[in-house]
C-alpha positions in Angstrom: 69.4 106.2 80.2 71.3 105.4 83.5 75.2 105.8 83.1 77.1 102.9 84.0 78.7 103.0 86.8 82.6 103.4 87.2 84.3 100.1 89.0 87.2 102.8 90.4 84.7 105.5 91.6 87.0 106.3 94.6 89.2 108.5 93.8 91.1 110.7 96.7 94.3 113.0 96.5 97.6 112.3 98.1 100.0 114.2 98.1 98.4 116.3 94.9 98.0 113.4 93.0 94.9 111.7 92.5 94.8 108.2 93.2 91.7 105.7 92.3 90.7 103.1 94.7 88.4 100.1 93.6 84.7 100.5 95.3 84.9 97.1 96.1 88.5 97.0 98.2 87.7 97.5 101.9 89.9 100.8 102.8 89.9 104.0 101.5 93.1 106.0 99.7 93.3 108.1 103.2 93.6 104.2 105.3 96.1 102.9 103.0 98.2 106.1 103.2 98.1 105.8 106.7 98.9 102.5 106.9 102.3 102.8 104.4 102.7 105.7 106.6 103.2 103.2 109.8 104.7 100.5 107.8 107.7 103.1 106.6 108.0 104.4 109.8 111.7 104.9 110.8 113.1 102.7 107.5 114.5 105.7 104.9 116.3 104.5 102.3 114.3 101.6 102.1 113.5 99.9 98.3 110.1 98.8 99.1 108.9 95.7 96.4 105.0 95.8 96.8 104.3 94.2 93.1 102.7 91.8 94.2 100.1 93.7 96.2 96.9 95.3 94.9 97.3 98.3 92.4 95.9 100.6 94.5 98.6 100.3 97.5 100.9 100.7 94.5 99.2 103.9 93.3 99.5 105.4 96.6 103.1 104.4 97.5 104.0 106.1 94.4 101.9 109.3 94.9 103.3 109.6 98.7 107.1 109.0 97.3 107.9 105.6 98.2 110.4 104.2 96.3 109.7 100.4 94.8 111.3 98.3 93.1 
């Protein structure tokens, strides 16, 4: 019997920590934590409010440190 097949099979580590990414969502873990790396370029101490984007980019800001709010 075939196993069903898990909706968050992408799953990458960042920072340690592993972080699932839906198979459907267009980047990988490794392209969104480049991309929060650009977007937090240069702005420490920064309280970053990202609830109202996907729970993936939220997954990742929290395994790379990012504080939100």
């Amino acid at each position: 019997m075939p196993r069903k097949q898990n909706k968050f099979a992408n799953r990458s580590q960042v920072n340690g920590i592993s972080v699932a990414v839906p198979l459907v969502s267009q980047q990988s873990a490794s392209q969104i934590d480049k991309d929060l790396d650009r977007l937090t370029e240069g702005r420490d101490g920064i309280v970053w409010e990202l609830d109202n984007w996907p729970k993936s980019v939220q997954a990742v800001a929290r395994a790379k440190g990012i504080p939100l709010a």
